[in-house]
N, C-alpha and C positions, 0 to 999 in steps of 0.2 A: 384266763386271758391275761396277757402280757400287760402290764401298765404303758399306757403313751411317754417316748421316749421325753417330750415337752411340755407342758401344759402352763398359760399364762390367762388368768382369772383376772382382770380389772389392773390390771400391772399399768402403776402411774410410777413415773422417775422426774423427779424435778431436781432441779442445780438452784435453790437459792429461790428467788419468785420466778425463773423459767421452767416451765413443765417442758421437759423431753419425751416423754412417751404420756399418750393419754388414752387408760382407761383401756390398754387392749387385753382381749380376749382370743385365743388361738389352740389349737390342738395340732399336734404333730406325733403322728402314730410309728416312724421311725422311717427309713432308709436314709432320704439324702432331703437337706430341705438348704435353700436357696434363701438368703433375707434380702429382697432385694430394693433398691430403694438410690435414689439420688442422694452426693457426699451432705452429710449436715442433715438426712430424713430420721435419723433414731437409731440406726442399726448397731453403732458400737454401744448404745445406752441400754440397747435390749441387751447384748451379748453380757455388758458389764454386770447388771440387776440377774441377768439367769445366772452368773459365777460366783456368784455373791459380793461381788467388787464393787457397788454401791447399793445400798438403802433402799429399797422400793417406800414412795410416802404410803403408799395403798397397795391393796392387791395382794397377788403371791402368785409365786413360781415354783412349779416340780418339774424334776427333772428324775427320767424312768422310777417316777409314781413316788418319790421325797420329795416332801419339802425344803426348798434351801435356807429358809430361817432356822430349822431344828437340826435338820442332816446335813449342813457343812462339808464337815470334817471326813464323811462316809462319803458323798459325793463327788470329793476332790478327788478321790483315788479312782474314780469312774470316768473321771472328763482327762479329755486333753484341750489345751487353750493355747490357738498359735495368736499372737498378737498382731495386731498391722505394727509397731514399733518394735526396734530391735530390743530384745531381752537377753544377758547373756552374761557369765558371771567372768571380768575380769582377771586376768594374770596368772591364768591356767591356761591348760591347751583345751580343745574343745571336748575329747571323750572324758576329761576329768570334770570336767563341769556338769556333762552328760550324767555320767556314774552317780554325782551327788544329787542332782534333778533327782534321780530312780533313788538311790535311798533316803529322800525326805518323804517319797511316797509307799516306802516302805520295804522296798528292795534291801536284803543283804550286802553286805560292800562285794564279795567276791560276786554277784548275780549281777549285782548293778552294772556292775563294770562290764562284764560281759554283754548285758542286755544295751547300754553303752556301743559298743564296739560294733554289735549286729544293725541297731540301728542307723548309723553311721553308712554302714554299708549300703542298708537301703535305700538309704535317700543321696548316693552316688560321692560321700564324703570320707571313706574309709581311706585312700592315703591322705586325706587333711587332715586326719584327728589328732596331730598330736600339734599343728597349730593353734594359736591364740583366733577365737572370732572376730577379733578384731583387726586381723590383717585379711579377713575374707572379701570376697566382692560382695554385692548384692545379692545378686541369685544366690550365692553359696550360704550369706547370712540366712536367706529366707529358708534355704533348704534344711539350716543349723536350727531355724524355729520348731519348722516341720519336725525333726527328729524329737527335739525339745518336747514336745505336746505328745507323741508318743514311746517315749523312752519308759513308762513304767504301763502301757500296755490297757490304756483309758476304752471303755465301752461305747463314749461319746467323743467327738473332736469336734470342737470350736475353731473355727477361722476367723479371722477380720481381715480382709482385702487382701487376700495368701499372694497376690500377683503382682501388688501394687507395686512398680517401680521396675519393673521384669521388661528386659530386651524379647523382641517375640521369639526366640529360641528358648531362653530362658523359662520363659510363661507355659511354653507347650509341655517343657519337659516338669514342671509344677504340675502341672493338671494332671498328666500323666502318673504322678507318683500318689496325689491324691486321689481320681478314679483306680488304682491298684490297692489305696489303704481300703477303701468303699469296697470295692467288687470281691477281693482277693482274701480279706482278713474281715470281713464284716461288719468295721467298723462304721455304727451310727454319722453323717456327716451333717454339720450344719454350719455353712459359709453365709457368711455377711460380704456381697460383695455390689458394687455399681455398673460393673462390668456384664452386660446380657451375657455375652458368647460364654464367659467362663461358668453362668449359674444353668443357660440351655445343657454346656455339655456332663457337668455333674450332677446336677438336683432333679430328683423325683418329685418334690415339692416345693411351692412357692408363697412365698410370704410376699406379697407389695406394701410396703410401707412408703411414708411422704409425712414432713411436718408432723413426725410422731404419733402420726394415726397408721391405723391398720387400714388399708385401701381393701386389698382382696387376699382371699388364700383360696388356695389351688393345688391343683395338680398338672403340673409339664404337661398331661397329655390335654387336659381342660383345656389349658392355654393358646396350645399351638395345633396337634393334630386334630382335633375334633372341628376346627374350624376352617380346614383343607377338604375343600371341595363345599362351602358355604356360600352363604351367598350375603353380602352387601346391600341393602336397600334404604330408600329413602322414601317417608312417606309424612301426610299431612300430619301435623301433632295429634289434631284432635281425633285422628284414626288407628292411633297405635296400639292405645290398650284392648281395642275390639281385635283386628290384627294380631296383636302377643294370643289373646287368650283364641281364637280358632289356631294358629299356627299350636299353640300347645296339645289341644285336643287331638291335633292329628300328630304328636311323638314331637314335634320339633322343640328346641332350645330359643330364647328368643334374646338377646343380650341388649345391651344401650348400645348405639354407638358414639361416634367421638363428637357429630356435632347433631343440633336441633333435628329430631324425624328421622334420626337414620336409625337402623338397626341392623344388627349379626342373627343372622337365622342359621341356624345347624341343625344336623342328623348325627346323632353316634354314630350310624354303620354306611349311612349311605350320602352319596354324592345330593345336593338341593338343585333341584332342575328348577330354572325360570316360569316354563310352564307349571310347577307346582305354587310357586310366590304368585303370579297372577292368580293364580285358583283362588288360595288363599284371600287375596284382595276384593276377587270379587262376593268373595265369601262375605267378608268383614264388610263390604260395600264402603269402599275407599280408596280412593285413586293413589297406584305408583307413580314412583316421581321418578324415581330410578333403582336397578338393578344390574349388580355387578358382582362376580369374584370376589371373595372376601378371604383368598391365600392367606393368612395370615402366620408373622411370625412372633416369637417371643417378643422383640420391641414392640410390634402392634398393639399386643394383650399389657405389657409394661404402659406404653400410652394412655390407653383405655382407663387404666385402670387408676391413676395418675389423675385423670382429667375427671372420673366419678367422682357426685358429690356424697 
């Protein structure tokens, strides 16, 4: 069996006497995973502590089944890491800066340089490269990051906010070159971003983080499709947990919802009829309060999951 692409055991990061992350614990078995979380929830502390770019006080982090306190140096040649901040080496053009990226990871100069050039191309920069990054626009720096994180050919890719500051032409055609690294070349994905629409259209997997705690982990289809064609209710408090556990016994999922008594009831395969949630209730012998559609989309499940305690 494969080792999991992430693994994070008790992983506490603290700046000083502020704890930034506290005490999570998470599994991520690989394709595409999503951190996602409001600006200032933990997500660049998580990214930082998995690259080893700070000190976990506690815990520990592997990354496809290393540890990053012992395997450093073996890991770095496996990850690619685009930053939310420009990184870029000054007073070269850009595929010379590219080239050297690739041979500090271990690229030949004549490979590098090549692998350089191709990369460029992909990520729509091939006649800029023999510019300085720092007469690029925005978008073109980000896409210069983009190449950056994979110019020597990483197992994993790291994101932190890949869109942040992107005109929506700009954004769409980011997303685009990163679901092509994901689908196309295989590569493991995992973005740190605030942004729903960009973590719905790439991540197979979801991390909620807030104030440094881990809220919920998931999966895309958990979040969003399983809960189309659900149903919304509201019921007396003291009738929920009879209610959760008959709605159990007959298949269904029973979830919190966002305020006092209410609840997400779902089916993996099938649509929830009204006439089934009455059954229910009179099962449980507990008056409905209300029933409704519970369509819901990735913000709804982000909400929810946000307002748990």
């Amino acid at each position: 069996m494969s080792p999991n692409v992430l693994e994070l055991d008790g992983l506490v990061v603290r700046y000083g006497s502020f704890t930034a992350l506290h005490a999570m614990d998470a599994r991520f078995e690989g394709g595409s995973l999503g951190l996602l979380g409001p600006n200032g929830a933990g997500k660049s502390s998580m990214l930082r502590a998995i690259l080893g770019l700070v000190t976990p006080a506690t815990g520990s982090v592997r990354v496809l089944g290393e540890d990053t306190k012992t395997a450093g140096a073996t890991l770095r040649r496996k990850i690619g890491y685009m930053p939310e901040r420009d990184c870029y080496l000054g007073g070269v053009s850009c595929v010379s800066g590219l080239s050297h990226f690739a041979q500090t990871c271990g690229f030949p100069k004549d490979d590098a340089m090549l692998r350089a050039h191709d990369v460029l191309h992909f990520v729509g920069l091939g006649e800029e490269r023999y510019r300085e990054v720092s007469t690029f626009s925005v978008g073109m720096r980000q896409r210069y990051k983009l190449a950056a994180a994979l110019v020597h050919d990483p197992d994993v890719l790291f994101l932190d906010e890949p869109t942040n500051g992107l005109d929506p032409q700009s954004r769409m055609r980011m997303l685009g070159l990163i679901e092509r690294v994901s689908k196309e070349h295989g590569i493991h994905l995992i973005l740190a971003s605030h942004l729903l629409p960009d973590v719905e259209r790439l991540c197979n997997q979801v991390w909620v983080i807030d104030q440094g705690k881990m809220k919920r982990t998931a999966s895309m289809q958990e979040l969003t499709t399983a809960a189309r064609g659900a149903k919304r209710i509201r019921i007396a408090p003291e009738g929920a947990t009879e209610f959760s556990r008959c709605a159990r016994e007959e298949g269904l999922t029973v979830e919190v919802g966002r305020t006092e008594g209410e609840l997400v009831v779902t089916h993996p395969t099938i649509i929830v009829s009204p006439e089934s949630v009455f059954a229910l209730a009179r099962k449980a012998g507990c008056p409905l309060l209300l029933v409704k559609d519970a369509a819901r989309s990735l913000e709804d499940a982000f909400l929810e999951a946000l307002e748990a305690q």
